[in-house]
C-alpha positions as CSV (number, residue, x, y, z in Angstrom):
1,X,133.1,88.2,-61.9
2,X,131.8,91.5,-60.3
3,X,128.7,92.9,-58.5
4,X,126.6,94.4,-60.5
5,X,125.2,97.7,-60.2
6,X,121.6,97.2,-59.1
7,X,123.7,95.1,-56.0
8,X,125.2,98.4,-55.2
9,X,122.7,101.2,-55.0
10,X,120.6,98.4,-53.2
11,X,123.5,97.4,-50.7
12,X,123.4,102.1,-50.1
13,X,120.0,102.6,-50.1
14,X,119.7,99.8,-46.9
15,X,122.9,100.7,-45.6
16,X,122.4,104.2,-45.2
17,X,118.6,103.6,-44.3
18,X,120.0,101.2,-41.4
19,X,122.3,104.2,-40.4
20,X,119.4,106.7,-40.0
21,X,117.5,104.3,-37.8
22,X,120.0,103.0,-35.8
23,X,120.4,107.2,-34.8
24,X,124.3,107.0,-36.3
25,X,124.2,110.9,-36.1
26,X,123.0,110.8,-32.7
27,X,126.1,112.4,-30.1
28,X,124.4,110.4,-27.5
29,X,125.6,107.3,-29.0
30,X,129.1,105.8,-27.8
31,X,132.1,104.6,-30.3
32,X,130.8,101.1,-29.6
33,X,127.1,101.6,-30.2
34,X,128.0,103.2,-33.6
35,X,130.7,100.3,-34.6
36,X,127.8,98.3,-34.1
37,X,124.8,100.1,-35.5
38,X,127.4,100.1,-38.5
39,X,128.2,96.5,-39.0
40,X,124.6,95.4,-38.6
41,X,123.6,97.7,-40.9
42,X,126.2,96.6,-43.3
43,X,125.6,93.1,-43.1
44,X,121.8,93.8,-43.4
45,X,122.3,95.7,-46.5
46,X,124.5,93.0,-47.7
47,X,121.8,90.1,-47.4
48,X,118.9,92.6,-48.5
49,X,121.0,93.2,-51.5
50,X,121.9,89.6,-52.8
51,X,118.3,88.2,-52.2
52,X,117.8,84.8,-51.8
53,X,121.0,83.4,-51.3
54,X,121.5,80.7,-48.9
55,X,124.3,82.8,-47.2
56,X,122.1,85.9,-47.1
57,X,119.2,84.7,-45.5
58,X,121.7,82.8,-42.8
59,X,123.2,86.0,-42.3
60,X,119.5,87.5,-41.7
61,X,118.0,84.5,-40.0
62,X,121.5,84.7,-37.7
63,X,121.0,88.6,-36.5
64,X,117.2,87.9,-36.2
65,X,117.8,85.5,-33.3
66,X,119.0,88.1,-30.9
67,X,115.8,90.7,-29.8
68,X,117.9,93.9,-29.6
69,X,118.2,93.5,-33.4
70,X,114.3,92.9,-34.8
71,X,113.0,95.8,-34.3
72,X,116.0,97.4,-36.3
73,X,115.8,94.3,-38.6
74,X,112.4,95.0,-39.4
75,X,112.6,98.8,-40.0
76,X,115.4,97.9,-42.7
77,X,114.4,95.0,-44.3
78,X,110.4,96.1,-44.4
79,X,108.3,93.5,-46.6
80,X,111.0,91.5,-47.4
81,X,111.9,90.9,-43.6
82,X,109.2,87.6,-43.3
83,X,110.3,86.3,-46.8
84,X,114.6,86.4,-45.6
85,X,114.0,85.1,-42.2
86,X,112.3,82.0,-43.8
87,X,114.6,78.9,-43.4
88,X,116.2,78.0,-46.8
89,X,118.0,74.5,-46.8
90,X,119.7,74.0,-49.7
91,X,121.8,70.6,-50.2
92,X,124.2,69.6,-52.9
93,X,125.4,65.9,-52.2
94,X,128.1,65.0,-54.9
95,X,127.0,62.2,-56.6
96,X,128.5,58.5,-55.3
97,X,128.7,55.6,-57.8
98,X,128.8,52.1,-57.4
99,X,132.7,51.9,-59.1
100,X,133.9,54.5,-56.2
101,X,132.3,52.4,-53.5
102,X,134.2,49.7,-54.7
103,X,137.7,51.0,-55.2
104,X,137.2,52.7,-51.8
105,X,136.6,49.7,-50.5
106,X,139.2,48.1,-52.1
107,X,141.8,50.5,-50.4
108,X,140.3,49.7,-47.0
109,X,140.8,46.0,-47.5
110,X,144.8,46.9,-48.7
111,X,145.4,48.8,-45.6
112,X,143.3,46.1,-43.5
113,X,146.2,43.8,-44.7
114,X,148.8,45.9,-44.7
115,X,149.5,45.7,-48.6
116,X,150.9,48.8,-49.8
117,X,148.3,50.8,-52.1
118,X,149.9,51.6,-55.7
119,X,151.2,55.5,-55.8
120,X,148.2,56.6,-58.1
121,X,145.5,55.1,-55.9
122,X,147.6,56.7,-52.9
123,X,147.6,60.1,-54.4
124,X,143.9,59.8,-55.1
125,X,142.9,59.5,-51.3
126,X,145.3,62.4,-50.2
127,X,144.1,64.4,-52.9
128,X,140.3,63.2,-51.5
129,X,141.3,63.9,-47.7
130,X,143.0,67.0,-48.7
131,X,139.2,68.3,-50.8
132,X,137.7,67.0,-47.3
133,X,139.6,69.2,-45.2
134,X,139.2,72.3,-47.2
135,X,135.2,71.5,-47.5
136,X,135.1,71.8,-43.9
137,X,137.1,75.3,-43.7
138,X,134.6,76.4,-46.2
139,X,131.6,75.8,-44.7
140,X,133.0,77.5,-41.4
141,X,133.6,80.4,-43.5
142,X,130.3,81.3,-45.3
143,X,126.9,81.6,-42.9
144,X,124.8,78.5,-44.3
145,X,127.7,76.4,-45.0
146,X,127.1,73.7,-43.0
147,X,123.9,72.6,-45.0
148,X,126.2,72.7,-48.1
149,X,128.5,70.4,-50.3
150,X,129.8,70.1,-53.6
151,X,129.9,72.6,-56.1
152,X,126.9,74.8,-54.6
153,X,129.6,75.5,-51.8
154,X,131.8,76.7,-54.2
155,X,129.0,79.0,-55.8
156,X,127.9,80.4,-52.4
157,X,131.5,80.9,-51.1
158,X,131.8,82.8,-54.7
159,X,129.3,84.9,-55.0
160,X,129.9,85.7,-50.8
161,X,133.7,86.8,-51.2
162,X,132.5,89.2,-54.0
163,X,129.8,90.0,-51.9
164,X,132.3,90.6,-49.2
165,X,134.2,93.0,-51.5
166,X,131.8,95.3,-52.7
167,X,130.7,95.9,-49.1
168,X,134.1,97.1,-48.0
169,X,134.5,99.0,-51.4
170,X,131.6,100.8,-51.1
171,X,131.7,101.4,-46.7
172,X,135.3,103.0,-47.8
173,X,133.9,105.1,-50.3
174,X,130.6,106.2,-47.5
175,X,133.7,106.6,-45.2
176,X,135.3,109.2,-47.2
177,X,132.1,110.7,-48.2
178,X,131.3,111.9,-44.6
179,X,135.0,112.8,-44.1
180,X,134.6,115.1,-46.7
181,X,131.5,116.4,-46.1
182,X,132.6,117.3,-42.4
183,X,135.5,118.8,-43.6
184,X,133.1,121.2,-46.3
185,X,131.0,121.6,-43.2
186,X,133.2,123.2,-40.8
187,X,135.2,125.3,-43.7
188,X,131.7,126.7,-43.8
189,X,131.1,127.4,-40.4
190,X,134.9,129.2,-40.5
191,X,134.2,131.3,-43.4
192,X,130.6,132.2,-41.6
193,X,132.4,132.9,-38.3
194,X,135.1,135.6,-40.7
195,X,132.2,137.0,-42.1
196,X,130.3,137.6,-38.9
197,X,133.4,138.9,-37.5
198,X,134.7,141.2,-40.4
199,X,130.7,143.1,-40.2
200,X,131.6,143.1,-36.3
201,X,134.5,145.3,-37.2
């Protein structure tokens, strides 16, 4: 499963429009203003680019709460900034019947007793505890989690990591861009600075 191409020129388009008004090529700006301009630009572009998915708006609704970022928020995300700041509570409950109820009670009442539970039965409730456990990692891990459950977790954490991916793909490829481009820069300003001083001569 992989991003698909109208998720990356969206994902540039915001990100380098977040760098422009954040003033990235500003020399006033210190190492830490820039690592910042550039991860809330990234993670701006991100959400803009996914749309409406519960982790993307979290993300949004999450930088929106601090006032230094709005303004910038706003410039970026334009019309779309009222629409991804909107709460969006999604809930996926698994569904419970009356025949797990009972066999879970049913386990209670063997350990109430002290009656050892038959090794199937056993493994089930580790195997339940374990599924538990690894929710709750989960929904630590991707913004909106905790409003999640079941398999829409799985789909958000998903569709996130690949998310996640592409962001760093396409921030290393931005990264060697400008490295390049710096380095075609200055061989210009060298061969310039011959010439001048060759017609000095």
């Amino acid at each position: 499963m992989q991003a698909s191409n109208t998720f990356k020129k969206a994902f540039l388009k915001r990100m380098l429009l977040g760098l422009q008004l954040a003033g990235f090529s500003s020399k006033s700006m210190t190492v830490q203003e820039r690592k910042s301009a550039i991860k809330l630009s990234a993670d701006v572009a991100m959400a803009c680019a996914r749309g409406s998915a519960n982790w993307s708006r979290a993300i949004i609704a999450d930088l929106s709460k601090q006032e230094k970022n709005k303004v910038l928020l706003r410039s970026i995300l334009r019309k779309d900034y009222e629409r991804l700041t909107r709460p969006c509570h999604h809930t996926w409950k698994i569904p419970r019947s009356k025949k797990i109820l009972k066999r879970s009670f049913r386990v209670c009442s063997r350990r109430r007793k002290g009656l050892r539970a038959p090794q199937g039965l056993a493994t089930s409730v580790l195997a339940r505890v374990l599924v538990k456990k690894r929710t709750r990692v989960l929904k630590r891990l991707v913004p909106g989690g905790e409003s999640l459950d079941g398999s829409y977790l799985l789909d958000e954490t998903l569709d996130y990591a690949i998310s996640l991916r592409v962001q760093v793909d396409l921030m290393q490829r931005l990264s060697k861009a400008f490295e390049a481009s710096k380095v075609g820069s200055h061989n210009v300003c060298t061969f310039q600075a011959r010439e001048d001083s060759y017609a000095d001569k």
